[in-house]
N, C-alpha and C positions, 0 to 999 in steps of 0.2 A: 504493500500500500504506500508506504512512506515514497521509494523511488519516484512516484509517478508527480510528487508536489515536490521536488527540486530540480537544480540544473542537473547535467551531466557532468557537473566538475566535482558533485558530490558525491561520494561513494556510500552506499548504506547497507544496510543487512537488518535481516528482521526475522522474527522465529513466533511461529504460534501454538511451540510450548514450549515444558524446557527442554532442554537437548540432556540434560544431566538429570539421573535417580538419585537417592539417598545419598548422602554421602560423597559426590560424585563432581566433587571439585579438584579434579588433578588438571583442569586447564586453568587453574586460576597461578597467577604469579605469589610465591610468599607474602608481599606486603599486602595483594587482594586478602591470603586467607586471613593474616593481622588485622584487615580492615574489618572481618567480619566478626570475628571475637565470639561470642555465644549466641548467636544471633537464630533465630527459629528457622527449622527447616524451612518454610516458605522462602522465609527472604536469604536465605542463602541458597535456594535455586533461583531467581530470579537476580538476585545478583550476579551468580554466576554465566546464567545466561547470556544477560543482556552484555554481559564481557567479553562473550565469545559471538557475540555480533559486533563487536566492539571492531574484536579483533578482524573479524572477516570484512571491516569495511576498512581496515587501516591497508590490509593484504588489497586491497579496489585501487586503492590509492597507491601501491606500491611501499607501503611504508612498514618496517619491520614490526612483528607482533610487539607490543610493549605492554607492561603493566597501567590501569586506570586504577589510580587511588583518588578518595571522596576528595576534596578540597572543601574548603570552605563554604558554607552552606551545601555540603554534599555535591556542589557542582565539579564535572569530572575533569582530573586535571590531568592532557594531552602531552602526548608526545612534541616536541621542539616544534616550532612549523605547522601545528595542526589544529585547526580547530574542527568543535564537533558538539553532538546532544546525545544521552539515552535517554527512555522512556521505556515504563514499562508499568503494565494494568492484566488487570485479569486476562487470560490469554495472549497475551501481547507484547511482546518485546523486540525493543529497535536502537540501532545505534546508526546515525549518518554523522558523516566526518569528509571537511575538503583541507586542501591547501590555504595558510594563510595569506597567500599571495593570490586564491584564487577569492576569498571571502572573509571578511570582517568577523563575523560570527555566524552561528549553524543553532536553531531553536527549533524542538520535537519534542510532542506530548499528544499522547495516547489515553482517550480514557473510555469507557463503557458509553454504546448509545443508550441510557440510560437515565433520569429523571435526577436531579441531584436532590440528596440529601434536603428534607425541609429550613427553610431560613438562610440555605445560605446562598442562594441567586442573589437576596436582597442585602447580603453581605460581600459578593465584588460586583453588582451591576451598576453600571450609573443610572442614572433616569434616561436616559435614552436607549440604553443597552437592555435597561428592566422593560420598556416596554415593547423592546423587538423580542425578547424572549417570552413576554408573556403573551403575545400576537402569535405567537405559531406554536401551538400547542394542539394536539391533536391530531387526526385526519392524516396519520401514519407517516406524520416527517419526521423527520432528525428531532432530537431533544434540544432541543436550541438552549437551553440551561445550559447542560452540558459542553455545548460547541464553546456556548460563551468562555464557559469555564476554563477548557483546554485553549482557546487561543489566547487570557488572558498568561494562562502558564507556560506556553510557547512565548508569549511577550519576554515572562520573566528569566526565562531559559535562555533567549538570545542575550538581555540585556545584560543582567551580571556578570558573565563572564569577561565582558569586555568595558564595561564601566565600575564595576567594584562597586557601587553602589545599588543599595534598597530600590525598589521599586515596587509598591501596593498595588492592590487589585484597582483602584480607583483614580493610578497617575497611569493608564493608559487607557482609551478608547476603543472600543472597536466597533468598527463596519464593517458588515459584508455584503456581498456583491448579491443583485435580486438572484443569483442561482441558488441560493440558500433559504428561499423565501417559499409559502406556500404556494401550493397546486396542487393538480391530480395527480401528480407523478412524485413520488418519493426524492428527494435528491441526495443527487449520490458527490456532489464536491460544490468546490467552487472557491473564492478569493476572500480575503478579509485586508480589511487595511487599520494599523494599530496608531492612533496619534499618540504621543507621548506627552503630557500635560505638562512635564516638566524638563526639556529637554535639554542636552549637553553633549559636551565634546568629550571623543573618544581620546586614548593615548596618543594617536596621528593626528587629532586636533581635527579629526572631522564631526560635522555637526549631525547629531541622531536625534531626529522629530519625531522619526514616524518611521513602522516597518510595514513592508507588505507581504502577506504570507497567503497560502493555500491551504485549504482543506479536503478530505475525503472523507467517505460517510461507505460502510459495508462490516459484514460479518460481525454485526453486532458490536461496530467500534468506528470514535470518531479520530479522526491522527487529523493532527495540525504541525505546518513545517513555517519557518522562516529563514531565508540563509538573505546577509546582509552583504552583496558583491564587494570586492577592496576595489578600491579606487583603482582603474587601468588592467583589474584580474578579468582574466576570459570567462562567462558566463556564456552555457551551452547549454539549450531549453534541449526537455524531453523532446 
């Protein structure tokens, strides 16, 4: 799913279970198993996984398998030269990764097409956002809660890693394109555009307002992408 909402300068991988049974972390690097410490089976197959799509998108790219250890707010910290995102939800685990000379940053968040949790749409939506989600409810579309959800956390996924700074559910915006909108026909993608209410320059001193990202809607899951091109980097549409 993921491959089809970025460039071809991004390399991805994805898994719709784990690849590893019990126990069954022998592709993880020593500081991977350190980083997991007593941590419940669950989440040490799904850590493990999405490591080993990690690694099979660094192999896309050419780049030697490497350890991913958490950084700072768990966001994953890359090999020299690389940027990238995981993501991972029930069934679902994904890792996309480019060149830093081909992209700024790389934001990816997968979550259930599913109804969120009571209370909390009216905890990151703004008033405009609360009332496109609350306008398309029913009549067999996407969860538009949900979508919200995930691209405000694809917002936050691209943004940290490259500004070190916070960013709430409520300093970015989002639109999406009428392909996300009702009809007779379920939709199955389409575009979101993030304004950033509070915006600022990167370490290259370029300015970040606003990102533009994609969605997809299937098998019971929505996956939202962002990759932010570097200035002068080759960007290659599907």
């Amino acid at each position: 799913m993921i491959e089809e909402l970025v460039p071809r300068t991004v390399a991805c991988a994805e898994a719709f279970e784990d690849t590893v049974g019990d126990g069954g972390e022998d592709g993880l690097f020593p500081g991977e198993r350190e980083a997991l410490g007593d941590a419940v089976e669950r989440r040490r197959r799904e850590f493990t996984t999405v490591r080993a799509c990690a690694r099979e998108a660094m192999t896309g790219l050419g780049v030697p398998p490497a350890p991913v250890l958490p950084g700072v707010r768990n966001i994953p910290l890359w090999p020299a030269g690389v940027v990238g995102s995981m993501t991972h939800c029930d069934g679902y685990r994904a890792a996309a990764l480019a060149r830093a000379s081909d992209a700024v940053t790389v934001g990816i968040d997968a979550e259930p097409d599913g109804p969120l949790p009571h209370g909390v749409l009216e905890s990151i939506a703004l008033p405009r956002e609360l009332d496109w989600a609350r306008a398309g409810s029913g009549g067999g579309a996407v969860h538009r809660d949900r979508l919200l959800f995930s691209a405000k956390e694809c917002v936050y996924k691209a943004w940290f890693p490259m500004m070190r700074t916070e960013l709430d559910f409520e300093d970015a915006e989002i639109t999406f394109t009428p392909a996300s909108g009702t009809g007779p026909a379920q939709p199955s993608g389409g575009a979101f555009h993030a304004r950033i209410l509070r915006p600022a320059r990167n370490a290259s001193g370029q300015h970040v307002g606003a990102f533009e990202g994609r969605w997809a809607a299937g098998r019971g899951l929505l996956v939202t992408a962002i990759v932010l091109p570097a200035p002068g980097g080759a960007v290659r549409g599907r």
